[in-house]
Structures are given as C-alpha cells and as structure tokens.
PASEBA-1860 file (N, C-alpha, C; in nm, 3 decimals):
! residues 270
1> XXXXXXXX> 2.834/-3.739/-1.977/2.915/-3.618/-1.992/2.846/-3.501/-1.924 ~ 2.939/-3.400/-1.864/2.872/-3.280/-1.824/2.850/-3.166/-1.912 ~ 2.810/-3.069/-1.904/2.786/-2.938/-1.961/2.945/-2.881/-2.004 ~ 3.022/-2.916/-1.912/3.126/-2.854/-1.958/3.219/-2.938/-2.058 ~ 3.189/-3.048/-2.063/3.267/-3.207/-2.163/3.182/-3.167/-2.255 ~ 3.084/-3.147/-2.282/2.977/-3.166/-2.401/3.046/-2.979/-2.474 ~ 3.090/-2.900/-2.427/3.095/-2.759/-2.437/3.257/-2.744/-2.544 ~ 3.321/-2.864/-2.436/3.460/-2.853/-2.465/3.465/-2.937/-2.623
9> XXXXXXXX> 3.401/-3.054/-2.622/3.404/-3.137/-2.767/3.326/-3.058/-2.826 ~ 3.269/-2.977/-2.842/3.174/-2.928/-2.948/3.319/-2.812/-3.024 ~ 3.323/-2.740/-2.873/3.453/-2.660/-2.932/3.582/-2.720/-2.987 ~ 3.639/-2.837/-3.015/3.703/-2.924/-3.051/3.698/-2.974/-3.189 ~ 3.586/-3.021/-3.217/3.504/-3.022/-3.350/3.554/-2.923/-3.444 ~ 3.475/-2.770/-3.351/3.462/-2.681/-3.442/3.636/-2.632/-3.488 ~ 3.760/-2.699/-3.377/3.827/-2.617/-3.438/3.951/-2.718/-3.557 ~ 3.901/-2.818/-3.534/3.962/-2.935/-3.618/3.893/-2.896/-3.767
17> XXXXXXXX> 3.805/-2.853/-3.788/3.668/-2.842/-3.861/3.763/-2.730/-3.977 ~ 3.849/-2.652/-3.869/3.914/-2.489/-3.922/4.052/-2.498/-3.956 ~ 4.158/-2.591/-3.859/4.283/-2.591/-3.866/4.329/-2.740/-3.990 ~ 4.218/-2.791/-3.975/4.219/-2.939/-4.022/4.323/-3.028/-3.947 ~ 4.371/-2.970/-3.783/4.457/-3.063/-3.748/4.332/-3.138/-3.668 ~ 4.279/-3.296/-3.713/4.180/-3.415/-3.704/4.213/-3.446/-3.558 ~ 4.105/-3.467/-3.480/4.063/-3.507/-3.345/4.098/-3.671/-3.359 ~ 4.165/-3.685/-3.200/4.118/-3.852/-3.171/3.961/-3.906/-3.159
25> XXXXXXXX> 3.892/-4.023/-3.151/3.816/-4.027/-3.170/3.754/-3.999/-3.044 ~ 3.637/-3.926/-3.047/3.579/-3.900/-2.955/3.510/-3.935/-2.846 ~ 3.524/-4.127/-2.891/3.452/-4.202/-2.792/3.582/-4.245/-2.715 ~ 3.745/-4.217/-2.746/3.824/-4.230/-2.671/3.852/-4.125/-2.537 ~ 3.843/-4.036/-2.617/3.874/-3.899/-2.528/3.745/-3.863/-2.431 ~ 3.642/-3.922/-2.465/3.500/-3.964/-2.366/3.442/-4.084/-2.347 ~ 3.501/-4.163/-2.286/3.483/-4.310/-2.267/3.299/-4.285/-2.225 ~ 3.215/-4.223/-2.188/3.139/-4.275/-2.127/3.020/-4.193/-2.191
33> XXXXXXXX> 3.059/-4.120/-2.311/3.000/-4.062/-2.393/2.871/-4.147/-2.469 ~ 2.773/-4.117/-2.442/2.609/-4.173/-2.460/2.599/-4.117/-2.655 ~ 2.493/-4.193/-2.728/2.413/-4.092/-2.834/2.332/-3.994/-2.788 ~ 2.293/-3.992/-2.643/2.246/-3.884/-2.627/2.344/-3.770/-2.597 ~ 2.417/-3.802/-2.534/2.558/-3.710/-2.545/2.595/-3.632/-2.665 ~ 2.630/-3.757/-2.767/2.650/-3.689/-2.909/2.564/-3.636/-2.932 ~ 2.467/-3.608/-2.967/2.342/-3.555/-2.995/2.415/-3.379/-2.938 ~ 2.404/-3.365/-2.809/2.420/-3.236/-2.741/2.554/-3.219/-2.796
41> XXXXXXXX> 2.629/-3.271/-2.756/2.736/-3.172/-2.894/2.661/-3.131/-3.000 ~ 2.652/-3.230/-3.114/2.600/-3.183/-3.238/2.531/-3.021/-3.224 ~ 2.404/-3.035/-3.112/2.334/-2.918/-3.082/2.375/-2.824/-3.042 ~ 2.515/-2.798/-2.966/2.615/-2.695/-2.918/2.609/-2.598/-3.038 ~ 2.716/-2.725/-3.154/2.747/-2.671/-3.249/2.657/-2.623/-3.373 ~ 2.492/-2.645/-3.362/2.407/-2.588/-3.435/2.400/-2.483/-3.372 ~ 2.374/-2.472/-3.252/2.346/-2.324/-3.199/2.473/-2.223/-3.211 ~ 2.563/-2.250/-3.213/2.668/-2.252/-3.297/2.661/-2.142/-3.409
49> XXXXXXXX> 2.648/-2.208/-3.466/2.656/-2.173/-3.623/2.517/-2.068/-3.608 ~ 2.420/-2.119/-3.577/2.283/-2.001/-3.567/2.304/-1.850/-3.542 ~ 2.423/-1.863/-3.423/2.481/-1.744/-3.369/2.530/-1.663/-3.455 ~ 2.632/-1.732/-3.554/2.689/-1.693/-3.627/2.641/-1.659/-3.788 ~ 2.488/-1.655/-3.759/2.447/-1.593/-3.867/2.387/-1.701/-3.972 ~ 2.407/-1.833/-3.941/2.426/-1.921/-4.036/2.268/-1.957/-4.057 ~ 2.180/-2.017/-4.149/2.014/-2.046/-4.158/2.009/-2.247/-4.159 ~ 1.901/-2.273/-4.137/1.892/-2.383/-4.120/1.786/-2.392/-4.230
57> XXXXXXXX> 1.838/-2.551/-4.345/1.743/-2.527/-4.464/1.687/-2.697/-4.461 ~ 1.753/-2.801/-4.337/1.728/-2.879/-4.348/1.795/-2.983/-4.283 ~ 1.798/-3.098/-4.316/1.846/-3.199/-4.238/1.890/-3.345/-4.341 ~ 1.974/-3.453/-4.305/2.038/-3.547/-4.358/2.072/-3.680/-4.263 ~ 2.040/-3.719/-4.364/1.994/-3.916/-4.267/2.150/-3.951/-4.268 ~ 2.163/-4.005/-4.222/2.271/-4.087/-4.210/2.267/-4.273/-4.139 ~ 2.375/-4.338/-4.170/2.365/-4.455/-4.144/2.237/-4.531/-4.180 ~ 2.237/-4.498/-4.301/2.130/-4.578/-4.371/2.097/-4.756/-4.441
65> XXXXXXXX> 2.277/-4.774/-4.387/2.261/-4.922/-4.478/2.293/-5.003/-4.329 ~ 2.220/-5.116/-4.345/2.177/-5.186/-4.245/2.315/-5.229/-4.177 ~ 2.402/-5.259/-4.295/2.562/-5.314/-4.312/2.613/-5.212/-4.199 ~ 2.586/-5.069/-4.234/2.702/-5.062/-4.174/2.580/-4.971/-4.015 ~ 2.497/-5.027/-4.019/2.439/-5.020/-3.870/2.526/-5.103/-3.765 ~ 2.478/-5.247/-3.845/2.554/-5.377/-3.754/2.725/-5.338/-3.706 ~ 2.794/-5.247/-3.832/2.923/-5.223/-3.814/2.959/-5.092/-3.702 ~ 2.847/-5.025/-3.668/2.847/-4.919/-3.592/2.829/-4.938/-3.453
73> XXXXXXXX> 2.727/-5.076/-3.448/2.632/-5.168/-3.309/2.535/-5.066/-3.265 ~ 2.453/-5.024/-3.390/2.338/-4.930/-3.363/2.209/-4.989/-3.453 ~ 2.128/-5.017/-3.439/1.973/-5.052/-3.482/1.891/-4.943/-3.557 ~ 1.923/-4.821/-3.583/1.855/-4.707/-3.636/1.986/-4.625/-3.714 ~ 1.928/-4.523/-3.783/2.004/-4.406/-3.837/2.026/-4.291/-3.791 ~ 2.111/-4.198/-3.816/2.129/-4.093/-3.735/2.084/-3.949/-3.832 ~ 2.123/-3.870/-3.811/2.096/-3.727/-3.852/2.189/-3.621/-3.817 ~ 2.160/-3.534/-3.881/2.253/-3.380/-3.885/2.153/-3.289/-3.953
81> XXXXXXXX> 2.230/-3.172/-3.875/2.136/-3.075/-3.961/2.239/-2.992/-4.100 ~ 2.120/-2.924/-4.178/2.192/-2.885/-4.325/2.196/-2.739/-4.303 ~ 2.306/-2.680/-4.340/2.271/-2.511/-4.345/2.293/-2.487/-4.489 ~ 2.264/-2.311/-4.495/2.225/-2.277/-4.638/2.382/-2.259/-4.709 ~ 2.484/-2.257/-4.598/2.641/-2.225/-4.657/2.689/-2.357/-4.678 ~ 2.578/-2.500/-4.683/2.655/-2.603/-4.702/2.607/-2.642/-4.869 ~ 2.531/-2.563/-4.904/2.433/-2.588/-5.042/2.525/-2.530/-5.145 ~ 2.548/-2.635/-5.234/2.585/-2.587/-5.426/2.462/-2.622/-5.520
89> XXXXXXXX> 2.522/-2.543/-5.614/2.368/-2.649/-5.720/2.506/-2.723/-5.818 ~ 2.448/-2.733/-5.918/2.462/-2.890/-6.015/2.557/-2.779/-6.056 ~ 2.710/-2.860/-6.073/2.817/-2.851/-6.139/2.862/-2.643/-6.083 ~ 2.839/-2.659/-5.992/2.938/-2.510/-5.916/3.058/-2.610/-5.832 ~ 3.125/-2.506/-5.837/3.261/-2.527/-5.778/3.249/-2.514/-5.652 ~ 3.336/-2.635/-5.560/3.342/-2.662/-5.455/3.478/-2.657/-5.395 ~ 3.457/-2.544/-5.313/3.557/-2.516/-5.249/3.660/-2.623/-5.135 ~ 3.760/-2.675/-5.202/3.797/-2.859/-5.116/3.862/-2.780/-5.020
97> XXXXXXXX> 3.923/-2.645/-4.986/3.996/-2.637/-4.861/3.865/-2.584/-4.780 ~ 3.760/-2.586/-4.793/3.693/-2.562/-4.656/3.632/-2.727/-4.630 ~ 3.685/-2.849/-4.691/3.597/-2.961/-4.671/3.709/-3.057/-4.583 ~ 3.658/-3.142/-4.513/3.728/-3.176/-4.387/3.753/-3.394/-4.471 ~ 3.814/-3.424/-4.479/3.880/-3.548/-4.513/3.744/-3.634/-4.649 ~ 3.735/-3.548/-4.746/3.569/-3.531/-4.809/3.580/-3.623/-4.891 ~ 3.487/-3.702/-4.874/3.412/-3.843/-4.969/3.290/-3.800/-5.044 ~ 3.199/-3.861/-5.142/3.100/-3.816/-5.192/3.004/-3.913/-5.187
105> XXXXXXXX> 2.862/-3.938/-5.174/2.782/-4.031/-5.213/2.608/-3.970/-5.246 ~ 2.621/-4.045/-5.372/2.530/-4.032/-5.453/2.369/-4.062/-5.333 ~ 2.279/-3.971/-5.360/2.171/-4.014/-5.275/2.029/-3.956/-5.338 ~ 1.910/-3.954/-5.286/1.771/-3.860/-5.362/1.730/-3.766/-5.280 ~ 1.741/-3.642/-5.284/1.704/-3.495/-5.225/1.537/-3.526/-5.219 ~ 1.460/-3.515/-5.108/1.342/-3.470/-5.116/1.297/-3.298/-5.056 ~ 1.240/-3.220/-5.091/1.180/-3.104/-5.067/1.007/-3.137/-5.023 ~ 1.007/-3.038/-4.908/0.871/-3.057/-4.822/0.777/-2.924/-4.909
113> XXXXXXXX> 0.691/-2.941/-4.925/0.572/-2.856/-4.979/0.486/-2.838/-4.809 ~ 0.462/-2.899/-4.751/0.416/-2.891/-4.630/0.519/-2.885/-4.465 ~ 0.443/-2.900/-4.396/0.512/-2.898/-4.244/0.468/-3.104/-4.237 ~ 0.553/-3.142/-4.134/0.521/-3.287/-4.086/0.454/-3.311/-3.945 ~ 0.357/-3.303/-3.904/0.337/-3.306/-3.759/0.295/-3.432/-3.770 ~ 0.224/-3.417/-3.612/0.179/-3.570/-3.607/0.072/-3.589/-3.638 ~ 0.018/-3.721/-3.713/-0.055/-3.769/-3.747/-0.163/-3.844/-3.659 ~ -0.246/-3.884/-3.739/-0.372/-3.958/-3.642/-0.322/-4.057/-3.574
121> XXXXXXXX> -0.204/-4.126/-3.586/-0.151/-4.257/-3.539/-0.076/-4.247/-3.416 ~ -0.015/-4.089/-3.422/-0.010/-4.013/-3.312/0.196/-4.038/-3.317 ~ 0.190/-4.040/-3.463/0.327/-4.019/-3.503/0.327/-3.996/-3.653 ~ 0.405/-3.936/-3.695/0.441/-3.933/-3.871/0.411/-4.056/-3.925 ~ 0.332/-4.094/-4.026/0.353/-4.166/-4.119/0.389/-4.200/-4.242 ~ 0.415/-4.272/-4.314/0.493/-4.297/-4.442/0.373/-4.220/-4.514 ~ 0.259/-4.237/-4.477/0.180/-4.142/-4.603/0.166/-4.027/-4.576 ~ 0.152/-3.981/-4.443/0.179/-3.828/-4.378/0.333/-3.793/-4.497
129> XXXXXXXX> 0.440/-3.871/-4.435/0.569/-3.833/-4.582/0.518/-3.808/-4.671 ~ 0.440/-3.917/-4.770/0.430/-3.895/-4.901/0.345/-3.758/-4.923 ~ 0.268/-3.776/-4.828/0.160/-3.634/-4.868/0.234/-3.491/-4.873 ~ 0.361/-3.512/-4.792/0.417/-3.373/-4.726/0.527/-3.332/-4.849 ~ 0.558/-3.426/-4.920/0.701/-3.412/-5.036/0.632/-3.328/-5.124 ~ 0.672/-3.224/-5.156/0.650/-3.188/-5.285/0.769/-3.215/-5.404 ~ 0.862/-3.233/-5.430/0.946/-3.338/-5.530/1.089/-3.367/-5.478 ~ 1.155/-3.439/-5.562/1.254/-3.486/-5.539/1.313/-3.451/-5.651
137> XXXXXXXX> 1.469/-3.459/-5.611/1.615/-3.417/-5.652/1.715/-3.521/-5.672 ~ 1.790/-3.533/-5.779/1.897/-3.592/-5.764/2.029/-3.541/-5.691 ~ 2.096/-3.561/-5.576/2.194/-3.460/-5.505/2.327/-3.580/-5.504 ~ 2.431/-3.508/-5.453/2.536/-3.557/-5.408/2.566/-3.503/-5.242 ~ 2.571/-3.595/-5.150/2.630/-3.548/-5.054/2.778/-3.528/-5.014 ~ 2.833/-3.431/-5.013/2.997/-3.456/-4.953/3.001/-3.440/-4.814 ~ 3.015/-3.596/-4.794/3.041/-3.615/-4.589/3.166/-3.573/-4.596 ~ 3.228/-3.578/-4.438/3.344/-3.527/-4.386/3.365/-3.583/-4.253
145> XXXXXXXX> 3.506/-3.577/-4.194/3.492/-3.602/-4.062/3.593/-3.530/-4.056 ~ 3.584/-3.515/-3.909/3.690/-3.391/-3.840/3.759/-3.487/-3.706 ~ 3.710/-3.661/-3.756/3.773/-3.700/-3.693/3.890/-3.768/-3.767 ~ 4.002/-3.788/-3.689/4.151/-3.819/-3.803/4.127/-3.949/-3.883 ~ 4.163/-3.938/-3.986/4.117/-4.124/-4.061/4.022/-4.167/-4.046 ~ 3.889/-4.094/-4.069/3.758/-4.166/-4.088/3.800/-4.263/-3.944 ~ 3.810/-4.254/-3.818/3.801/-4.365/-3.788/3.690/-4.323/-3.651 ~ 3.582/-4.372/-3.672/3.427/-4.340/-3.644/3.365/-4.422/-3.567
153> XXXXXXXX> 3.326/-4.397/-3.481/3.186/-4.494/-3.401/3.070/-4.435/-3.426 ~ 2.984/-4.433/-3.325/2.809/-4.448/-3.340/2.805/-4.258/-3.307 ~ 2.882/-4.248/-3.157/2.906/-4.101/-3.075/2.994/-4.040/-3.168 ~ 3.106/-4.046/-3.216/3.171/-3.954/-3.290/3.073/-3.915/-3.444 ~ 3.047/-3.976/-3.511/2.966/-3.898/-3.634/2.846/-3.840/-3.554 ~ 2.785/-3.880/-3.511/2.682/-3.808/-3.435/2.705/-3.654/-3.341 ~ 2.799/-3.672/-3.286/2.864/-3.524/-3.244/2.920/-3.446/-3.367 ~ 2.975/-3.527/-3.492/3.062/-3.450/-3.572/2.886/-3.435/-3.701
161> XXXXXXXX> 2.765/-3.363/-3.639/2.680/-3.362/-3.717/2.625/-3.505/-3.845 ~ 2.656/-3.570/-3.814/2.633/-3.691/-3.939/2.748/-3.698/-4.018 ~ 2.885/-3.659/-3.945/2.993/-3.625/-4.050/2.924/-3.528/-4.188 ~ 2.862/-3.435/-4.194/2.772/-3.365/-4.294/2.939/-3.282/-4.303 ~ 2.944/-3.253/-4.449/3.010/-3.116/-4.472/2.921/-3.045/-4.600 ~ 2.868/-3.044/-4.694/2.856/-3.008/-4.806/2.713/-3.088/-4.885 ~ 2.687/-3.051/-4.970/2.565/-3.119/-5.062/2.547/-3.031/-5.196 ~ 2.528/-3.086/-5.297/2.476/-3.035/-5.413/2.351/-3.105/-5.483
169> XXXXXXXX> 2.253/-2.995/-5.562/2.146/-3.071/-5.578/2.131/-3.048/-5.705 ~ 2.044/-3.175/-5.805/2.022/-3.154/-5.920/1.945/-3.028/-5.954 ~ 1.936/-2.992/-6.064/1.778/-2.871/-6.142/1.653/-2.896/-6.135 ~ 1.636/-3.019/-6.187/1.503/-3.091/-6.223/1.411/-3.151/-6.125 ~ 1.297/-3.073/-6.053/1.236/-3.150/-5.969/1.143/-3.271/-6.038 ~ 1.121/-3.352/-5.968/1.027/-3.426/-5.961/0.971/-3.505/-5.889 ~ 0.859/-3.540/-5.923/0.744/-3.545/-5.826/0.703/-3.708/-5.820 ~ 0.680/-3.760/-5.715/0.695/-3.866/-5.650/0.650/-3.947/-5.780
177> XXXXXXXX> 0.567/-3.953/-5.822/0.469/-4.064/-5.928/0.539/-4.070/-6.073 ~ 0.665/-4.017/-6.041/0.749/-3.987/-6.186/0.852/-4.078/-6.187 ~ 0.835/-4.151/-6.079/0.966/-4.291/-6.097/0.969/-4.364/-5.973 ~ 1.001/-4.470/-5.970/1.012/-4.592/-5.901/1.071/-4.525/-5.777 ~ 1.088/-4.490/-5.652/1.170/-4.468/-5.597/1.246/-4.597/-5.546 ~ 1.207/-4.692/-5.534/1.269/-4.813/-5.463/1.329/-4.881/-5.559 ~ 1.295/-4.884/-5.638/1.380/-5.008/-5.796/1.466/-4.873/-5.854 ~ 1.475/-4.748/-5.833/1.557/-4.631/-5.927/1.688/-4.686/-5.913
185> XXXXXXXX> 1.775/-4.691/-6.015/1.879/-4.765/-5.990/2.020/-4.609/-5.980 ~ 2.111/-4.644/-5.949/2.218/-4.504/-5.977/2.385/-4.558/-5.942 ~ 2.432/-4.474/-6.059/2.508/-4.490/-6.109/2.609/-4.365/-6.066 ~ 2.704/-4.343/-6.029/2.803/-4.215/-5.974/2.922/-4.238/-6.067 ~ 2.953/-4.150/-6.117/3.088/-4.197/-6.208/3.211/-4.051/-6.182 ~ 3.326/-4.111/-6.139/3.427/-3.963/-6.094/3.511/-3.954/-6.279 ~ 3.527/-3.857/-6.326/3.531/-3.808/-6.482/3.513/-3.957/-6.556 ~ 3.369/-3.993/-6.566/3.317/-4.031/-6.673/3.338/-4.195/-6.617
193> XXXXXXXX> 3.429/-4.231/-6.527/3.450/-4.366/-6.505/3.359/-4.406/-6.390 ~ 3.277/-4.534/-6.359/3.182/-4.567/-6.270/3.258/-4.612/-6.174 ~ 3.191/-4.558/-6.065/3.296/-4.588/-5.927/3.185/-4.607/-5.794 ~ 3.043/-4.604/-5.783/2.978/-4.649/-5.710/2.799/-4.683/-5.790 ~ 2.773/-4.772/-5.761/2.630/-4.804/-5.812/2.583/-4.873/-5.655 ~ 2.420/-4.814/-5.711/2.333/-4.879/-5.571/2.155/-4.866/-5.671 ~ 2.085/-4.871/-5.569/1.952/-4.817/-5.599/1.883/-4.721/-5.450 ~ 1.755/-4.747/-5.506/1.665/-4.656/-5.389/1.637/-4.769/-5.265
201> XXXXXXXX> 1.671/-4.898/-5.306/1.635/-5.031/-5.192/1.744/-4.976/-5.122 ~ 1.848/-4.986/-5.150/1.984/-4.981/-5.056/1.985/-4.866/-4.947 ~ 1.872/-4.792/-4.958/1.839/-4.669/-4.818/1.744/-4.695/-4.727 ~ 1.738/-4.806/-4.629/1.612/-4.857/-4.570/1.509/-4.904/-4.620 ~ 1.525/-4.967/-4.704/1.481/-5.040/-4.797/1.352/-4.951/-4.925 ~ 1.398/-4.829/-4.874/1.277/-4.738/-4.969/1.309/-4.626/-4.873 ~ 1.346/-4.517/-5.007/1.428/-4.385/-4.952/1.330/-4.301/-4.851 ~ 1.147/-4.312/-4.874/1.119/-4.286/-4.768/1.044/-4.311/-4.611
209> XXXXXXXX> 1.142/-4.446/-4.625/1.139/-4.507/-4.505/1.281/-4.463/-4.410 ~ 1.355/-4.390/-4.427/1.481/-4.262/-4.372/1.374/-4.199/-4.360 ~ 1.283/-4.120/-4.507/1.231/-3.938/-4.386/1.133/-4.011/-4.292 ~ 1.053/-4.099/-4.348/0.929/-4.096/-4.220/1.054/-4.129/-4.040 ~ 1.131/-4.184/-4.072/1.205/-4.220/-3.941/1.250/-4.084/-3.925 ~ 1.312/-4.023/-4.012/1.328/-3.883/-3.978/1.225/-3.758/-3.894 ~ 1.096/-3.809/-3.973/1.016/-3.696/-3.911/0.953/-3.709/-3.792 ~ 0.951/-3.894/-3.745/0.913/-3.867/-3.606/0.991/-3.888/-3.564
217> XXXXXXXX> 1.170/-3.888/-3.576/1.251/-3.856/-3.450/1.250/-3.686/-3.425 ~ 1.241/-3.642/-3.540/1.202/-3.462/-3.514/1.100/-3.384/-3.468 ~ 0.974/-3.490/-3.435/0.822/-3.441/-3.392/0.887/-3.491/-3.242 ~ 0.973/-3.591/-3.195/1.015/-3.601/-3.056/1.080/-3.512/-2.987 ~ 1.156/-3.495/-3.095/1.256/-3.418/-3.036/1.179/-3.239/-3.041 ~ 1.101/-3.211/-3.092/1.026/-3.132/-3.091/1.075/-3.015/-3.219 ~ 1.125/-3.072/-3.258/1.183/-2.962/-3.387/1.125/-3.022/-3.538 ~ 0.963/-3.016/-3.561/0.935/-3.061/-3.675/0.968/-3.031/-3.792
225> XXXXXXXX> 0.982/-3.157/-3.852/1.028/-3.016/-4.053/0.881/-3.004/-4.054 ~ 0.958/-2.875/-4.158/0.878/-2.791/-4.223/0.884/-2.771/-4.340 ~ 0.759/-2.705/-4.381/0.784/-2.692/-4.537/0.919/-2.604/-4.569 ~ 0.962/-2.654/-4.652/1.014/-2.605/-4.767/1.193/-2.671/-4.733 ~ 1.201/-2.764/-4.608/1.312/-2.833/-4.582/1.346/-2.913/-4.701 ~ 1.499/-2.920/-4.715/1.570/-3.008/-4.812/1.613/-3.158/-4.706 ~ 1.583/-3.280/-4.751/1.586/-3.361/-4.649/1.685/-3.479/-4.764 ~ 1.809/-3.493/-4.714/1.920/-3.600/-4.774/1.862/-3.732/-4.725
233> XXXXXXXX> 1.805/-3.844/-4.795/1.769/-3.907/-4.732/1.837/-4.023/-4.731 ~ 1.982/-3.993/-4.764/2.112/-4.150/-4.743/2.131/-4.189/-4.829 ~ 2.275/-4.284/-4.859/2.311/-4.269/-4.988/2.274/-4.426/-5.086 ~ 2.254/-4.430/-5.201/2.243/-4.534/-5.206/2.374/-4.651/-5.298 ~ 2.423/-4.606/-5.252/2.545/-4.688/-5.310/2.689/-4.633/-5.181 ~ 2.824/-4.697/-5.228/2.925/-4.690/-5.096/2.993/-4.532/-5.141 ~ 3.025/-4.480/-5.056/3.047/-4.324/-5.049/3.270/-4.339/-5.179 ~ 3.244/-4.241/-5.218/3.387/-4.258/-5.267/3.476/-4.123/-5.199
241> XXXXXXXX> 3.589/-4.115/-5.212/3.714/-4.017/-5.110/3.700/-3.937/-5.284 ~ 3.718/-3.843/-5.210/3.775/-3.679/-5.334/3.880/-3.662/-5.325 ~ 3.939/-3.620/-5.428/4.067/-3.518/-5.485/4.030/-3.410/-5.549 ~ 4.141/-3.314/-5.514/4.113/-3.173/-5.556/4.104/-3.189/-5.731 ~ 4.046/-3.170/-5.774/3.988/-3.148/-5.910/3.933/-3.247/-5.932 ~ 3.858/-3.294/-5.887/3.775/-3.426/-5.910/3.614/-3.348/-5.969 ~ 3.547/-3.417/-6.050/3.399/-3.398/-6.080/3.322/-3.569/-6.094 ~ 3.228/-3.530/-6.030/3.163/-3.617/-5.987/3.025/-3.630/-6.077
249> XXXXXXXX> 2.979/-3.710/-6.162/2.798/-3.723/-6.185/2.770/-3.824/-6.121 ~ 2.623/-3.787/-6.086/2.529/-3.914/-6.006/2.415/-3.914/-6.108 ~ 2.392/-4.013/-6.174/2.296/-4.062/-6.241/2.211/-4.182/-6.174 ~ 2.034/-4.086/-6.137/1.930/-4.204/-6.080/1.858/-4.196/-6.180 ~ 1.828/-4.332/-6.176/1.717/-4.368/-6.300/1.581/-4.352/-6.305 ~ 1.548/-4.251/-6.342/1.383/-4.162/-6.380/1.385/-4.009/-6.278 ~ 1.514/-3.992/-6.218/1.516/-3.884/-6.185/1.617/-3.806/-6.251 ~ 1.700/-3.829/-6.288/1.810/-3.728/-6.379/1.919/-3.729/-6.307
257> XXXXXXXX> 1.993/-3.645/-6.349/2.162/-3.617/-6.309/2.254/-3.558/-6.217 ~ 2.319/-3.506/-6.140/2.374/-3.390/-6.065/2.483/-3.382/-6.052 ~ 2.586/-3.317/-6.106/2.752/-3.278/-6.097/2.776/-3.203/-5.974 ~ 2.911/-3.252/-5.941/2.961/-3.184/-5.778/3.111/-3.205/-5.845 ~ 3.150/-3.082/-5.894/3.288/-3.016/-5.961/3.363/-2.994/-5.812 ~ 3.481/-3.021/-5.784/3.561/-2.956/-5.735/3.695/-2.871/-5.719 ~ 3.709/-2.779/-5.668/3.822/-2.732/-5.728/3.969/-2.801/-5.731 ~ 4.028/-2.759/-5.809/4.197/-2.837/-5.826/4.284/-2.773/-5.738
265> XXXXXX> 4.264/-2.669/-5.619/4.371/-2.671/-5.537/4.304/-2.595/-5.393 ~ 4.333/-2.698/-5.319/4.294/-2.661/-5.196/4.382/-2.542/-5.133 ~ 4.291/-2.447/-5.041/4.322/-2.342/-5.013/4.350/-2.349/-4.836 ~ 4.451/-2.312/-4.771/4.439/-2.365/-4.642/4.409/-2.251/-4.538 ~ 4.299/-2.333/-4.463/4.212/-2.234/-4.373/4.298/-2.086/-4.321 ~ 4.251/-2.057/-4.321/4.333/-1.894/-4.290/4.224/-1.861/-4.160
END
C-alpha cells in the first residue's frame, strides 16, 4: 500500500468508527495489504487520536488463543494501543452508542511499576516482565469492529487497532505471588447466568507469556512500555456479543471480580 491507501483506510476506519455505517473488509478493498501495512493504518489512527488531545495509557494483546491464530493463518498475536477515553472502572456505565458491533471478554489487567527495556539477553524477558509488573487486575475488555459482521482477517483487526473499543478494570490490585496466574480459573456471567469460562493457560499458555511477547515487539518497534502502562493481556475464555443493558461480572480465581454495566439505550452518533 502507499501513503495515500494507508491515509485513506485509516480515514475509513475512523469514520465507520462515528456513523456506524461498517466497512467491507479491508483485505478486500486492499488486496495486497501486508501486517505491516495494517500496522501503519493502526498508527495513522493513533497519531490520530494524539492530535486530538487523546493520552496513551497503554496497550492490548490480541489473538491470543492459538485456535484462533491457525483460524487467522498467523503464528503470533497482535496489539493495539489503549487510550485514557477508552478506560471505566468496575461497574460505571458504558456508553453502547459510542461502541462499534461490542462483544466482551473476560481477561487479567497487568500494571507496570517500571519501564521494560532490553535486557542482558538483548531482548525482554519473562523475568525482565515479572520484575517490571507491579500488580494485576481483574478487567473486562469490550472489542469492537468497524468492520461489518465481525467478518475479520489477520490485516483488518490489525488496522482496526486490535478491534480495541473499551476496557474496564477491577479495584483490587494484586501482586503477582497472590495467585496462580496460569491454573486461575474465570468465570464471566451476563446478569448472574455463566456464559464464558477459561483460565490463565488459555492466553499463551501463561498470561505473561502475551506481555513478554508484547514488550519485545515494543522495544523493536521502538516504543517501550513504561511504567505505569495498563497492559490487556488477552482473554481467557471465548469473547460474548452485548446488548444495551447488559451487565457483565468476570470472576478470576485469587484475583477477584470486575463489572462492565452497560447502558439500556444506545445513543446515535451525532
């Protein structure tokens, strides 16, 4: 793609994103469209939003289950970045007419106490991670696509940010040695009825085996986290579709709880 294809889909995105009238998929309308391609959209539209005032508090894994790697024909996970207008806390109201075709999935929030650079190995390591977390969160992510009917390849979520729209995070931090992360089991229930279960295996086989992949695709790309980043690190169970008044709990086991309320009547973009 050129400067001006990569310029035009970013602006495309952003305005499907507003009108909610949903894009074809983007690997149609750019047959020859690379992940590195997607990527530079995505980045259009961060710089984007930067312009517009918006802060950057973090970042979110995506394509975390191996399943649906093979279903994508990609070998790794992807990413998006998080801004501070995409953040609720536990049980605030979520505004469904600014959210774009919105599903939810239960996942574990980590927060950086440190920066991630590179390590002696002469990349991030899983203990460089562990050293750098200062605790973890129980969150809900609400993905989105702004492409029509979820219907997605490897280049379209990747241009459409990780399909990212939204996130809410539990109260209660805690700190790595306070629970299993890999055996934590979780439970998501939409009013009170269970509608997705997974654990911490079901995210690359150990939730922080996403950030360490996270932090040295970001020491490459030259944009290291830093302290005090909120990092989604994928979900561990199958994502569920929202309705306007829906409330959501995610219950992980030895980390606690997090509600993602939404409102009962969508409001249309103005």
């Amino acid at each position: 793609m050129n400067a001006g294809q990569i310029k035009d889909a970013a602006s495309a995105l952003r305005a499907a994103a507003h009108t909610h009238a949903f894009l074809a998929p983007l690997r149609e309308t750019y047959p020859d469209m690379t992940i590195d391609d997607a990527y530079a959209v995505q980045s259009e539209n961060v710089q984007w939003r930067i312009d517009e005032g918006r802060r950057i508090v973090g970042a979110k894994i995506g394509l975390t289950s191996v399943a649906v790697q093979r279903q994508l024909g990609v070998d790794q996970p992807d990413f998006g970045v998080l801004f501070d207008d995409m953040s609720f806390g536990h049980g605030e109201p979520v505004p469904v007419g600014l959210l774009t075709q919105p599903k939810v999935e239960a996942e574990i929030a980590f927060v950086l106490g440190r920066d991630i650079h590179v390590g002696d190995a002469g990349h991030a390591t899983f203990a460089d991670v562990v050293a750098a977390v200062d605790y973890a969160l129980p969150a809900i992510e609400i993905v989105g696509s702004r492409i029509a009917n979820w219907n997605i390849g490897i280049v379209d979520t990747v241009a459409d940010n990780a399909s990212s729209s939204a996130f809410v995070l539990g109260g209660r931090p805690v700190k790595l040695d306070a629970f299993d992360l890999r055996l934590c089991g979780m439970l998501l229930e939409r009013r009170g009825e269970p509608v997705s279960v997974g654990a911490g295996a079901a995210c690359l086989g150990h939730p922080l085996n996403a950030v360490t992949w996270l932090a040295r695709t970001m020491i490459e790309r030259g944009t290291p986290l830093r302290a005090g980043s909120v990092v989604l690190s994928g979900a561990l169970g199958p994502m569920v579709s929202v309705e306007p008044g829906d409330r959501f709990e995610a219950h992980i086991h030895g980390l606690g709880s997090v509600s993602a309320v939404f409102e009962s009547h969508s409001k249309e973009p103005s």
